[in-house]
N, C-alpha and C positions, 0 to 999 in steps of 0.2 A: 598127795594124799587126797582122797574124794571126800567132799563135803555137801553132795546131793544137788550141787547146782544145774546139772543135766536134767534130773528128776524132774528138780522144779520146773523147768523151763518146758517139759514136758508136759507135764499139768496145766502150769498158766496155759500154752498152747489148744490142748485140749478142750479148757473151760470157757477161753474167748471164743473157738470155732463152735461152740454148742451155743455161745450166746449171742454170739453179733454176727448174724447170717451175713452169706456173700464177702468173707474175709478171709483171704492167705496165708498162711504159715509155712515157716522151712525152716529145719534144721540143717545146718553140713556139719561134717565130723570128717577126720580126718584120714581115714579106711572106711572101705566096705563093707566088714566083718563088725563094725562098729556102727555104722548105720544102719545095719540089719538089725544089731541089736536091743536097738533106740526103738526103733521101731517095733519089735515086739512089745520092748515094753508099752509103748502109746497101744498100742493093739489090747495089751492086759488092761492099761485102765480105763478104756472105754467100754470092754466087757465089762469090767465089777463095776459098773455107774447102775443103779438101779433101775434099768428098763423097764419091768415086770410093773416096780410099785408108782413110777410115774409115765406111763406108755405115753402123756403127750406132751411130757420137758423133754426128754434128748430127743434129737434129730438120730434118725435111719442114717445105715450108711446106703449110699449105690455104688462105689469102687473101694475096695479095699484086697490092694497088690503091697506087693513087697517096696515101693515106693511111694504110694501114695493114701492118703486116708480123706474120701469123698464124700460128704453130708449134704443130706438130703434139703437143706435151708443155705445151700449153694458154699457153705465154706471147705474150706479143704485144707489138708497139713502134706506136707512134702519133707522127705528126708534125703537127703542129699551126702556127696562125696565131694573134695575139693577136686581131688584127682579125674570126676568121669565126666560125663554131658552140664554142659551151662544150663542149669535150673530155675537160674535167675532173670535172666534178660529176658523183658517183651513182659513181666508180671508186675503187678503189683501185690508187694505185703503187710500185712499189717505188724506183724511179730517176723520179726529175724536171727538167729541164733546161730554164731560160729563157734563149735564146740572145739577147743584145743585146737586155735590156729594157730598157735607158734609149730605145730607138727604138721602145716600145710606147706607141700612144695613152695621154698619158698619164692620160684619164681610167676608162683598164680596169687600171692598173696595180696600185692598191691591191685590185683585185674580185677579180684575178688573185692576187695572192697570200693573200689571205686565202680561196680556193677552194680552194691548194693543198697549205695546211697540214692542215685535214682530208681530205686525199684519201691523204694519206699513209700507205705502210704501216706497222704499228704494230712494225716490231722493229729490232735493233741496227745493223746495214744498212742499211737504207733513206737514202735523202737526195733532199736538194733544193739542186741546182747553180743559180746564177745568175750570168752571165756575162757582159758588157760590156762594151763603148769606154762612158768618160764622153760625155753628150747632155744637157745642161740639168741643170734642175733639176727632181726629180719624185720620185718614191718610190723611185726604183732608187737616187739620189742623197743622199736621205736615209736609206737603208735601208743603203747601203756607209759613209758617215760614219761612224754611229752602230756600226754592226762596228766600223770600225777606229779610233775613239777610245774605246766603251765597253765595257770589260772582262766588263761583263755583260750585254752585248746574245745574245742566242739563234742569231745568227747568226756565223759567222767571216769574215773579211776576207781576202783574198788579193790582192794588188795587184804586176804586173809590168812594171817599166819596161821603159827600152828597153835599159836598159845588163845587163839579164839575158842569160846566156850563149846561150842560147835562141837569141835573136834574131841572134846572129855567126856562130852554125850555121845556121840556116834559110837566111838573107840575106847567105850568103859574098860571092856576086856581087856584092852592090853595094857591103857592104864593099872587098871588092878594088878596085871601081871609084871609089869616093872615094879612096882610099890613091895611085891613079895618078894621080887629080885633084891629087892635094895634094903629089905630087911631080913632076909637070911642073910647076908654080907655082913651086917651091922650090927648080930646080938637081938634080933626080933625089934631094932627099933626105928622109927621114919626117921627121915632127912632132915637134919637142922639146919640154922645160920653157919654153925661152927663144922658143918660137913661139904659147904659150898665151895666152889675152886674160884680166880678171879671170872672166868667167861661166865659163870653161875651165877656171880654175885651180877654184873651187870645185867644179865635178860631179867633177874630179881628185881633189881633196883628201878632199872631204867625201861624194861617194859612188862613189867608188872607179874613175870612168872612166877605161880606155885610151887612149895616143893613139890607138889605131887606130879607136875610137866616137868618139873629139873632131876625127877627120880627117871623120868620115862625118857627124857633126854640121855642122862647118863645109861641106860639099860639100851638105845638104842647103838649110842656109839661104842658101845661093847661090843655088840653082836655083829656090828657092820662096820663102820669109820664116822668121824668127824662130816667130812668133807660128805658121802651121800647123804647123812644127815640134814644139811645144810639143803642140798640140792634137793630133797624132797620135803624137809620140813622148813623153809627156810623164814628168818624173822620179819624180813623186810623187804621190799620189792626189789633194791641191791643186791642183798641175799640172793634170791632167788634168779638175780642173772648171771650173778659173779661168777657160780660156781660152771659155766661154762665159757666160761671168756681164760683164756692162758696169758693173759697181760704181761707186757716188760713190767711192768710198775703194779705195787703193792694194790689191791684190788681193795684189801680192807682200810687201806689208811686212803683210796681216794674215798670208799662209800665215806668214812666219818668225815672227810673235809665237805665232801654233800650235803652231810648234814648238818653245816656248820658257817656257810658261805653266805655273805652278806649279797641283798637284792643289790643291782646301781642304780646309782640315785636318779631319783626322778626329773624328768625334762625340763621342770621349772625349776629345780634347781640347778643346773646345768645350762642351760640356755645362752641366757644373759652372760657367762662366761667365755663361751666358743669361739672362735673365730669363726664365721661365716661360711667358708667351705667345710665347715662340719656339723654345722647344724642339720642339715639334712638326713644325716646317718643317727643322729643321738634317739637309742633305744628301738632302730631297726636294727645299721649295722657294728653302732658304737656302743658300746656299754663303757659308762664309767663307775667306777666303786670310789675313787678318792679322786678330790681335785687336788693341784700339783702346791705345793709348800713353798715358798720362797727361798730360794738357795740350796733346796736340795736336789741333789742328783738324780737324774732318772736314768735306766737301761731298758731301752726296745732290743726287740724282733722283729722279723720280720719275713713273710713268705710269701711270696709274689703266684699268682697263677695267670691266666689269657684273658678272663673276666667275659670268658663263652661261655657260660654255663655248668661247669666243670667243678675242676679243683680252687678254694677259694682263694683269696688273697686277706690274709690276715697279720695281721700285728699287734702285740702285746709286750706290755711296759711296766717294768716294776720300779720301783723307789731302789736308793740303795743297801735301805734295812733288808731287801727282798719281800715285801710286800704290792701284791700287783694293784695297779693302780686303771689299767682301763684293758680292755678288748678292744677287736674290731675285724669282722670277717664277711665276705661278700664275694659273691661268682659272678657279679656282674660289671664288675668294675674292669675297663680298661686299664693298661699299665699304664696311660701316660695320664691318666684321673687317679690309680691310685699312690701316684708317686707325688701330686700334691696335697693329697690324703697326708701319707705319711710326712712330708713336709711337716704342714699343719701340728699334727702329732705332736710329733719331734719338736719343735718352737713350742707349743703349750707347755709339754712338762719340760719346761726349764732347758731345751736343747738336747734333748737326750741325747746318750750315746747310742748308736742305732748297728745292728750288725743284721745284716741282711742276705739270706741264703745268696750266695754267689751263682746260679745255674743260666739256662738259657733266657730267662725271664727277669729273673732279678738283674742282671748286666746292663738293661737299658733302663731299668728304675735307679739303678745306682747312678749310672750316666748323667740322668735327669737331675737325680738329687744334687750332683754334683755342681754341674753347668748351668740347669737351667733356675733351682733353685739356691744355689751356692750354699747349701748343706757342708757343714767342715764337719763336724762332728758324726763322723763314721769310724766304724770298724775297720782293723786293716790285720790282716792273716799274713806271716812270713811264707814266703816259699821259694823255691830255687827255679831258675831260669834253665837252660839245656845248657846252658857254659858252667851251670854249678854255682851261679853267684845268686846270692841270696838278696829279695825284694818283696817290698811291701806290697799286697794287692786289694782293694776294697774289696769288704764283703768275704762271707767265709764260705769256699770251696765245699761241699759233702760230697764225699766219694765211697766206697762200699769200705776204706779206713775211717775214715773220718766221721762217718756215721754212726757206728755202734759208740763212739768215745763220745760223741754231745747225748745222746739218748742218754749216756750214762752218767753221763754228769747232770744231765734233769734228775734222774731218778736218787742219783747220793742226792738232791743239793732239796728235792719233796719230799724226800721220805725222813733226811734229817730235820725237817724243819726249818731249812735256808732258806726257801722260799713259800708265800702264802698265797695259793690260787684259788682267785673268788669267782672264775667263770666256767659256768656248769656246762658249757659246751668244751671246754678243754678239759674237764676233768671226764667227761662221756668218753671222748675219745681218748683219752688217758686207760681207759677201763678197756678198750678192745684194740689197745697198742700191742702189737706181735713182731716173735721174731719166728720167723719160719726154717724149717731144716737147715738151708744152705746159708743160715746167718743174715738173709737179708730181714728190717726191718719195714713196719709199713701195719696198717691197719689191711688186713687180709679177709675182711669179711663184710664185703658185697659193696652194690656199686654206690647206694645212697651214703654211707660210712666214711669219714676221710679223717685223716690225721694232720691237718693246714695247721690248726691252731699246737700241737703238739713240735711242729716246725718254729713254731713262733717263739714258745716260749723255750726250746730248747737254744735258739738263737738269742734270746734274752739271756739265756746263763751263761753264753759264752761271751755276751757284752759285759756282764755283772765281774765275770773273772778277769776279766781283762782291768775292771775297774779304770779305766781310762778317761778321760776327757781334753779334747785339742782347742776346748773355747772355754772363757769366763765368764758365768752367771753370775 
């Protein structure tokens, strides 16, 4: 739904090249049918600027083509395509504006912005607007997340639902015209308390909706569905990605655990308790939420990767209530560093019981846990030899059986409430967990994306069911 922030962007543009000579502007948009039309419009509002009654405030043009708009006090505006010629590179801007880059290839998206960070002019004004309807999953998707969940991201987040004042102004008309919908239905009368359903009553309660937005709500999903509703009006920056993500796991019951997950705790409290080899990782690549309890039981995971750069190597541990107690995920880590990582781990909360993806990688950190650290408390999976006799093996095999059956037992053991997940990285990729045609599982949507920590803690519930332990705390 449009809320003029094109426009504006268009104007601000406009008003700074008329006043602060010898400065850049660019637009991109996502088509060319669309940057043509951006451009008209900039074209219109520099005609209706009062040239006649003030002949020596605006600046003359001397170029004005179908891409570009050239003032005579040397500043100039550019409109641009993500798809045609590099616009960017070799200039400097003052004002930058990516209109609907979640709709940019998105294999130019990351080239794009890492262009237009040094293109930028270097003083207190300058910026770089980036502006979207949610579209998949891509850079523009992780790059808005990460604004609006981490306090130190370099970027800011802005996010406008539908129930903003904005949109009651813009879109009188149709407001008024759901509100007649909703009382010829009714006996000529408005929308009460006692006419709300439960999903009503929450966007009422808890983000402030009118009846007259929960008339035009209900008049929408009339005439269309639920779900486009969502995808076009949607409440909340989740909202607004969910409705493109086909997730194994309940999309709405992760956004509410997102909104609901505790920070971990801070370095200084934490510190002093560590053991030494893990100080180094605490609130880069360790996050803790609970320190361990005396005599109670802990259950890891665990998912090993090369620690090249790649897929990461993480581990994740719950109490036996099912409440997770730490993270820990990293692509830089060798196996044979992070097999005293997980040692470490494992010895803090109380020994845990640890079940460790069995594959080509996990087999020599088992190894190590084994021998070099004398790790007893491991997982062990039954399985039959080629004579048919049945033996215990560390560590649990996934194979294209074996895998949809732990996926599925995370998602009974989340969605019942069996287990409590406090870290926003396994609940992201919780949110773009797929199963594809031929039934294989896997996060399928692009190469930044991975599912390690999703590995981890599905390895955790199959230590938790096992409920086991071969040592005494």
């Amino acid at each position: 739904m449009q809320i003029g922030f094109t426009t504006l962007s268009l104007a601000y543009m406009l008003y700074s090249a008329c006043t602060k000579p010898d400065t850049n502007y660019i637009i991109m948009t996502h088509h060319a049918s669309v940057s043509k039309s951006l451009f008209v419009k900039l074209k219109k509002m520099y005609k209706s600027l009062p040239h006649e009654k003030f002949p020596n405030l605006f600046p003359k043009t001397l170029l004005n083509n179908r891409d570009e708009l050239y003032l005579d006090n040397g500043s100039r505006i550019i409109i641009a395509t993500a798809n045609g010629e590099d616009s960017i590179s070799g200039n400097t801007f003052q004002f930058i504006h990516l209109s609907e880059m979640a709709k940019y290839p998105p294999q130019v998206q990351e080239e794009i912005i890492a262009t237009c960070i040094p293109a930028l002019a270097k003083n207190e004004s300058s910026m770089i607007w980036i502006e979207s309807t949610a579209f998949g999953y891509n850079t523009y998707q992780e790059m808005f997340v990460k604004a609006y969940r981490d306090k130190e991201s370099v970027w800011k987040a802005f996010f406008f639902s539908w129930l903003a004042k904005a949109y009651q102004t813009q879109f009188k008309h149709t407001f008024d015209e759901a509100e007649a919908w909703f009382k010829a239905n009714n006996n000529g009368r408005r929308m009460t308390y006692d006419d709300i359903e439960h999903d009503e009553m929450v966007l009422r309660d808890k983000y402030g909706a009118t009846y007259r937005q929960l008339m035009f709500r209900r008049y929408y999903i009339a005439t269309n569905s639920l779900e486009k509703f969502r995808r076009e009006f949607p409440t909340t920056p989740d909202e607004a990605f969910m409705e493109t993500s086909k997730s194994v796991f309940d999309i709405n019951k992760i956004i509410e655990r997102l909104h609901h997950v505790i920070p971990p705790l801070e370095t200084k409290e934490v510190y002093d308790e560590l053991p030494d080899v893990l100080k180094p990782y605490i609130n880069k690549n360790l996050f803790i939420f609970h320190l361990p309890k005396p005599k109670v039981r802990h259950y890891a995971g665990v998912d090993v990767a090369s620690g090249q750069g790649g897929d990461y190597s993480t581990c994740t541990i719950f109490d036996a209530d099912g409440q997770q107690q730490c993270s820990f995920f990293a692509n830089d880590i060798p196996v044979y560093k992070f097999a005293e990582i997980v040692d470490a781990l494992g010895r803090f909360y109380n020994y845990a019981f640890i079940c460790v993806e069995r594959n080509s990688l996990g087999l020599p950190l088992l190894e190590r846990l084994r021998k070099d650290y004398g790790y007893l408390n491991l997982l062990k999976q039954k399985v039959f030899d080629q004579k048919g006799k049945r033996k215990m093996q560390l560590g649990f095999q996934t194979t294209n059986v074996t895998k949809p059956i732990i996926i599925n037992d995370m998602k009974e053991m989340f969605e019942l409430g069996m287990i409590n997940i406090e870290c926003v990285r396994t609940l992201e990729e919780m949110k773009i967990y797929q199963e594809d045609s031929k039934g294989r599982m896997g996060n399928k949507k692009g190469k930044s994306n991975f599912d390690d920590m999703v590995i981890s803690v599905a390895m955790a519930c199959q230590a938790l069911k096992q409920a086991k332990y071969y040592v005494d705390i």
